[in-house]
C-alpha positions in Angstrom: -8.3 -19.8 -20.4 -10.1 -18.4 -17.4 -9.6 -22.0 -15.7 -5.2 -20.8 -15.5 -5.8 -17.7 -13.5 -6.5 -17.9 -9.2 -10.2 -17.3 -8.1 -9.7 -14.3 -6.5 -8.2 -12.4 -9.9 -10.7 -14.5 -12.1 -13.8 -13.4 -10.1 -12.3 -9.5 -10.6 -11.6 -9.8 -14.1 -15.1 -11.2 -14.7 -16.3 -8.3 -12.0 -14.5 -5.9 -14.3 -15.9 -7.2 -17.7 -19.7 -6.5 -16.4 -18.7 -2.5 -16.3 -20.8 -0.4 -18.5 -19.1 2.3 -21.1 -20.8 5.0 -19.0 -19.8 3.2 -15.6 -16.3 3.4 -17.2 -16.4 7.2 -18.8 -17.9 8.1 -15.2 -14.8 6.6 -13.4 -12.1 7.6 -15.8 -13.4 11.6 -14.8 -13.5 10.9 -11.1 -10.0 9.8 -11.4 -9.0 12.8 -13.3 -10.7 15.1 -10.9 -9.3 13.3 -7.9 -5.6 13.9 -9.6 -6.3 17.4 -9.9 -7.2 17.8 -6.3 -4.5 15.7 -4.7 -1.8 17.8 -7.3 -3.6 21.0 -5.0 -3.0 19.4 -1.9 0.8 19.6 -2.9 1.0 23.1 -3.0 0.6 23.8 0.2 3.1 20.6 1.0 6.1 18.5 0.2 5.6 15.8 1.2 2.7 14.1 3.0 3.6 11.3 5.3 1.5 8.4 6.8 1.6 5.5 8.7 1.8 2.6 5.6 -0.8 0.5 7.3 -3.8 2.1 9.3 -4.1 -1.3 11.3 -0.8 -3.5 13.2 0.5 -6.2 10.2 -1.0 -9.8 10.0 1.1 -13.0 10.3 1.5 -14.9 7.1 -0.5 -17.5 8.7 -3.7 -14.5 9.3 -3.1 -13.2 5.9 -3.0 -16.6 4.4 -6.6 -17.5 6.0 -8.5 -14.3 4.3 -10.6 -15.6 1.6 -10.5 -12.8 -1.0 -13.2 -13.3 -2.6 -14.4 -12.2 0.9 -12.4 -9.6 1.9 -11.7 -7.9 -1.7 -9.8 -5.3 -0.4 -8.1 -6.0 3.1 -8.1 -3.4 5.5 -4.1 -3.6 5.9 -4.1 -1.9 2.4 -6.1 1.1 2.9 -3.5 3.7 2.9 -1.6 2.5 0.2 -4.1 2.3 -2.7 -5.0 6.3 -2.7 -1.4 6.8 -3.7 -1.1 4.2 -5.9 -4.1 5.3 -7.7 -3.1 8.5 -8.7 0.1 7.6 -9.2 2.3 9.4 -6.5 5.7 8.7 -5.7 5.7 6.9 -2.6 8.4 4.8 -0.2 7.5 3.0 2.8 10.5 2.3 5.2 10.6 0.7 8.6 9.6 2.8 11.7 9.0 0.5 14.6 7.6 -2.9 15.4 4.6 -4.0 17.1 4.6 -5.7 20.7 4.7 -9.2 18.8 8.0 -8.5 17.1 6.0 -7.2 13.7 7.3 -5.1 11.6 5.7 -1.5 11.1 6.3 0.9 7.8 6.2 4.9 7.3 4.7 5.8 4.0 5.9 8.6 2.8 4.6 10.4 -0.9 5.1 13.5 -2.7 3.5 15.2 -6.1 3.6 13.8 -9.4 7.3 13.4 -10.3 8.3 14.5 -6.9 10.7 11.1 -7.0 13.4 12.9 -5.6 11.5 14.7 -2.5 10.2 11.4 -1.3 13.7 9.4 -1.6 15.3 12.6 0.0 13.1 12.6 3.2 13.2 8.6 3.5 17.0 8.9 3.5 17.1 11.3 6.1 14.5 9.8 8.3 16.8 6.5 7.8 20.0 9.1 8.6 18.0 10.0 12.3 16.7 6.6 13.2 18.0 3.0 13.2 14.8 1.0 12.4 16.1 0.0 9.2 19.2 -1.5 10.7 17.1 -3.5 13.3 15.5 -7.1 13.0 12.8 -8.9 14.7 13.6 -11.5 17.3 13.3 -15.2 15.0 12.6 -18.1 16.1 15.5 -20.8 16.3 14.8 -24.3 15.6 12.3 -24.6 12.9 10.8 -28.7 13.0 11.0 -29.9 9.2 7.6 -31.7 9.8 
């Protein structure tokens, strides 16, 4: 029932169904090779922490106007997908906001069950600062139009 799913995950799942056994074997090693080398990176390091977002955050009413099946993978997401990939524990907590009152996130991972490193730093980065305690300005008044 292709017809009950949106375009955007009907044109991926179509996308995905056109990938060839060796296309898939080829990918399923890259990924294992790129867990091996990230698990290196994090013998040298705890923790690595990044900004969540390498670009400023949309409005719902920017986000809402990206066609997907035109922007398949939008920009705003770049730094979180590499994590998510390989599967590492990782927290994003406020850290700021923008000029325009929009909100900005510190990501921060560690190594394959390293659960308790990342929730350890993100408490003691929220124990030093008080951007989770702070909201941004909203705006009063709403018209019910």
């Amino acid at each position: 029932t292709p017809e009950l799913y949106q375009p955007y995950t009907r044109e991926r799942l179509r996308a995905d169904a056109e990938v060839t056994a060796l296309a898939y074997i080829q990918g399923r090693r890259e990924l294992v090779q790129s867990r091996r080398d990230i698990r290196n990176v994090f013998r040298s390091v705890d923790a690595l922490v990044t900004p969540t977002s390498p670009i400023p955050p949309r409005t719902i009413v920017e986000a809402s106007a990206d066609d997907p099946l035109q922007t398949p993978r939008p920009l705003d997401l770049r730094n979180t997908g590499p994590f998510d990939i390989n599967g590492l524990p990782t927290i994003s907590i406020p850290s700021g906001f923008t000029s325009a009152g929009l909100p900005i996130g510190l990501q921060i991972s560690g190594p394959p069950g390293g659960e308790a490193i990342v929730l350890q730093l993100a408490h003691a980065y929220e124990q030093a600062t008080d951007w989770h305690t702070r909201r941004p300005p909203v705006a009063v008044g709403f018209s019910k139009a």
